[in-house]
Structures are given as C-alpha cells and as structure tokens.
Backbone bond lengths (Angstrom), bond angles and torsions (degrees), N, CA, C in turn:
res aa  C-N    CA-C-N  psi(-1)  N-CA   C-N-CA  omega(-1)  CA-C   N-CA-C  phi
1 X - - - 1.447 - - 1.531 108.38 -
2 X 1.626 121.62 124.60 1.163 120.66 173.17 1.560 126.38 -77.09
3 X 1.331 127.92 163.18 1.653 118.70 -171.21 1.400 91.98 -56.86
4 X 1.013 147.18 -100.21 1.736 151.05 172.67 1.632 100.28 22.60
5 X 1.577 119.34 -63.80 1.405 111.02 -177.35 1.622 111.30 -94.35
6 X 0.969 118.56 -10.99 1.431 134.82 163.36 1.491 100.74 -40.67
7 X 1.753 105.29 -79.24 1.872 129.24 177.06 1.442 83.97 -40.37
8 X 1.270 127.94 -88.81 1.327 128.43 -153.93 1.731 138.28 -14.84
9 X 1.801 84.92 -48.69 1.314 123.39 165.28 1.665 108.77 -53.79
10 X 0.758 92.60 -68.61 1.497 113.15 -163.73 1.650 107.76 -46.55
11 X 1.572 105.62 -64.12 1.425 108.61 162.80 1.568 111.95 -67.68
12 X 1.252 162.38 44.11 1.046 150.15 -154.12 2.109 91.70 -152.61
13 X 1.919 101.52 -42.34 1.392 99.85 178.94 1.699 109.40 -86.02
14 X 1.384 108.60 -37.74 1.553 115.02 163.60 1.689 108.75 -32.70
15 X 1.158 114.71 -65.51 1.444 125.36 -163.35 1.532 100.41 -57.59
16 X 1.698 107.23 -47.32 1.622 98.25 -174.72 1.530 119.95 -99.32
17 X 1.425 103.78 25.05 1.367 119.70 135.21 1.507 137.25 -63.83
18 X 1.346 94.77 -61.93 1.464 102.12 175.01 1.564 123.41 -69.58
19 X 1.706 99.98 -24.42 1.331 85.86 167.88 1.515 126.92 -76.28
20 X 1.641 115.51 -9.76 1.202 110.98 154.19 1.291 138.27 -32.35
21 X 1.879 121.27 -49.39 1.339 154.25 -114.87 1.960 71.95 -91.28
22 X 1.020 126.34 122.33 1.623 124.94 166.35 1.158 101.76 -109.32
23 X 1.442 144.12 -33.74 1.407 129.41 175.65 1.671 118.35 -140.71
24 X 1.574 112.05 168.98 1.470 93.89 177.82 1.381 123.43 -72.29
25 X 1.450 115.71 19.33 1.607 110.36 162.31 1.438 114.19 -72.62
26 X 1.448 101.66 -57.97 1.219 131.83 159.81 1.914 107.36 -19.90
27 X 1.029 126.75 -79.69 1.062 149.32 -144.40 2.016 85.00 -81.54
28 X 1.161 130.53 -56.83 1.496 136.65 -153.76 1.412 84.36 -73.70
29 X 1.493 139.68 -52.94 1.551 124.58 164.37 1.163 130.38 -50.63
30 X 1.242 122.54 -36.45 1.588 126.70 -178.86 1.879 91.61 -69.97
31 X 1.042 112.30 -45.02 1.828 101.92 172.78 1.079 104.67 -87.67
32 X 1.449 159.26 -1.27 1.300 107.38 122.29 1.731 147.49 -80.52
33 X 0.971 109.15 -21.92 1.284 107.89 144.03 1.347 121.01 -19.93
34 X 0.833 125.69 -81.88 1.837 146.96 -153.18 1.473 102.23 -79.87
35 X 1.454 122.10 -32.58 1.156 143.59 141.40 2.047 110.34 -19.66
36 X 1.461 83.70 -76.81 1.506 115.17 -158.95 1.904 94.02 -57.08
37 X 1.360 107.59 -52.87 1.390 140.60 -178.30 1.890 90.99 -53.02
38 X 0.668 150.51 -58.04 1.801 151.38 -137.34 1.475 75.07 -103.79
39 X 1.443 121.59 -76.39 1.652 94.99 178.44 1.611 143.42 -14.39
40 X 1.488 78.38 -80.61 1.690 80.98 175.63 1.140 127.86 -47.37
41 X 1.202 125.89 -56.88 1.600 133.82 161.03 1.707 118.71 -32.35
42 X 1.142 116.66 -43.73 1.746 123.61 161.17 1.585 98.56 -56.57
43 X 1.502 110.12 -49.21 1.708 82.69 -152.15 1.915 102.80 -91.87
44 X 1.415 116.82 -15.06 1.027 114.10 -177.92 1.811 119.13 -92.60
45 X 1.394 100.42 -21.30 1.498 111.08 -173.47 1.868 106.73 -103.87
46 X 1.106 127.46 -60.70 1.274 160.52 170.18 1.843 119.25 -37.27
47 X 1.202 65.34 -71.45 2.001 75.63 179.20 1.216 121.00 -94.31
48 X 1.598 118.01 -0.53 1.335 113.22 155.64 1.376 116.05 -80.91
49 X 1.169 125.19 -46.34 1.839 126.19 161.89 1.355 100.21 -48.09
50 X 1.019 138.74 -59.46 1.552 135.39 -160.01 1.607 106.39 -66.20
51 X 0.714 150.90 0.77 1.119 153.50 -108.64 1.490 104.49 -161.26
52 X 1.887 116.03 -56.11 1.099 140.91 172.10 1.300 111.19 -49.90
53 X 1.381 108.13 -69.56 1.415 141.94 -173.12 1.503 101.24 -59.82
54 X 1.323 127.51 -48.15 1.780 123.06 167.02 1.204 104.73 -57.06
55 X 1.239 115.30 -46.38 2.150 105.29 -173.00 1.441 104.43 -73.55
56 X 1.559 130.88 -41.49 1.378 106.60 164.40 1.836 128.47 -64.08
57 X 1.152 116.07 -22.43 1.197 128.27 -165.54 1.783 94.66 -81.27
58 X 1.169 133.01 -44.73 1.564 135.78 167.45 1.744 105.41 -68.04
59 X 0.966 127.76 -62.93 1.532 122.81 151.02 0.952 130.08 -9.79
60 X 1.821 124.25 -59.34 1.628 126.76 148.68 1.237 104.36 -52.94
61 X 0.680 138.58 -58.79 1.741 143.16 -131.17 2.020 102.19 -71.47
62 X 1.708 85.23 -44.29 1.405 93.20 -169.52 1.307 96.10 -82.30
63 X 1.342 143.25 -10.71 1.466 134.81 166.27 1.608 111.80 -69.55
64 X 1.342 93.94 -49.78 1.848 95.90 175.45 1.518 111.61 -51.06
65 X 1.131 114.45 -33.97 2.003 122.55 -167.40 1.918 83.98 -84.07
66 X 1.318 136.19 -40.12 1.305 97.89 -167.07 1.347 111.86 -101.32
67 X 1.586 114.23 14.18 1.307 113.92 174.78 1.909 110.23 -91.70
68 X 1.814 94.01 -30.23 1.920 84.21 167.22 1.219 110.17 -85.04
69 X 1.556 121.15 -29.07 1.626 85.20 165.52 1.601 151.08 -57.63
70 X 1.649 87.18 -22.48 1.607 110.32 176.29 1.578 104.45 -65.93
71 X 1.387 104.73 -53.17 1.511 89.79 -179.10 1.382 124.46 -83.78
72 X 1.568 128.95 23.08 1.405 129.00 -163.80 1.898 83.72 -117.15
73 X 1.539 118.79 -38.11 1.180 121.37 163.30 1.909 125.17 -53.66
74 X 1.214 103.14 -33.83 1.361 120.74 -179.82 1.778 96.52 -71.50
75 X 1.158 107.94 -62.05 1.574 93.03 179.92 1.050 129.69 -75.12
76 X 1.205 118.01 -1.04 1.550 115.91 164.84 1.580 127.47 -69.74
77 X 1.796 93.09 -34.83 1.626 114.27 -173.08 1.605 92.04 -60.19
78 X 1.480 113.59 -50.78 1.510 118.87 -164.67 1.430 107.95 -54.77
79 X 1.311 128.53 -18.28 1.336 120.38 -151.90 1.313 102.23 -83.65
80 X 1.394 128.58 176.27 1.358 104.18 150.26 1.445 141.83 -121.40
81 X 1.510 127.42 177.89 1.724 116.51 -154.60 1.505 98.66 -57.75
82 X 1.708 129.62 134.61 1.298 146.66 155.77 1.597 108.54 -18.36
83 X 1.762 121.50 -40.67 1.345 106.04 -177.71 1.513 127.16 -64.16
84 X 1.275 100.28 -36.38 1.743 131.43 -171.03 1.553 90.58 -64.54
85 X 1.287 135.32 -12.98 1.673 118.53 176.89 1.746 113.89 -94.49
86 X 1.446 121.94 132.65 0.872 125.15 -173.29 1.811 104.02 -64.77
C-alpha cells in the first residue's frame, strides 16, 4: 500500500469515527482521548529528541563562547601595556 492509500485509510477510519460521535458526551471523550494521545507522543517521542538536540546545540554554543573568548584574550596579551602609549 502506497502513502496516498495509506492517508486514505487513515482518513476514511477517522471519518467513521466521528460519524459514530452521537452526542456531545460522546464527542468531549473522543477529545480527550486524542487529547491524552498528542500528549504522550510529545513527551515520549518529541521531547526526548528535543532535548538531545538542545544539549548538543548548547555544547556547540559553549565551544564557540570559549573559542572567542580565547581569542579576545589573545588580543589583548598582543596589545601593548597603556604606559608605553604616547
């Protein structure tokens, strides 16, 4: 089955879901559910990558900060002492 009839599927049981839904009781469970469902998936799928990707991404970050400081230190050494300027 290709994604095209894959999707198809997919919206095809969605739809005859909802046409289940007979009242807004009905309907306030199916959102939470689906609710409950979008959760988990954030915290089990989502925010563990996200998460990864922030600790490497601060990881660079903090390499970039001690490499300009190194070199903002380097040019200072080069300069020379304030008295020595006319």
């Amino acid at each position: 089955m290709d994604k095209f009839e894959e999707f198809g599927k997919c919206i095809d049981e969605e739809f005859a879901r909802l046409k289940g839904i007979k009242n807004l009781e009905d309907f306030g469970r199916r959102v939470d559910e689906e609710l409950a469902r979008v959760k988990s998936f954030v915290k089990e799928e989502v925010a563990p990558e996200t998460e990864k990707r922030t600790a490497q991404f601060l990881r660079d970050v903090s390499e970039k900060l001690r490499e300009a400081a190194a070199w903002i230190e380097a040019r200072n050494a080069a300069r020379p002492p304030k008295d020595s300027q006319p």
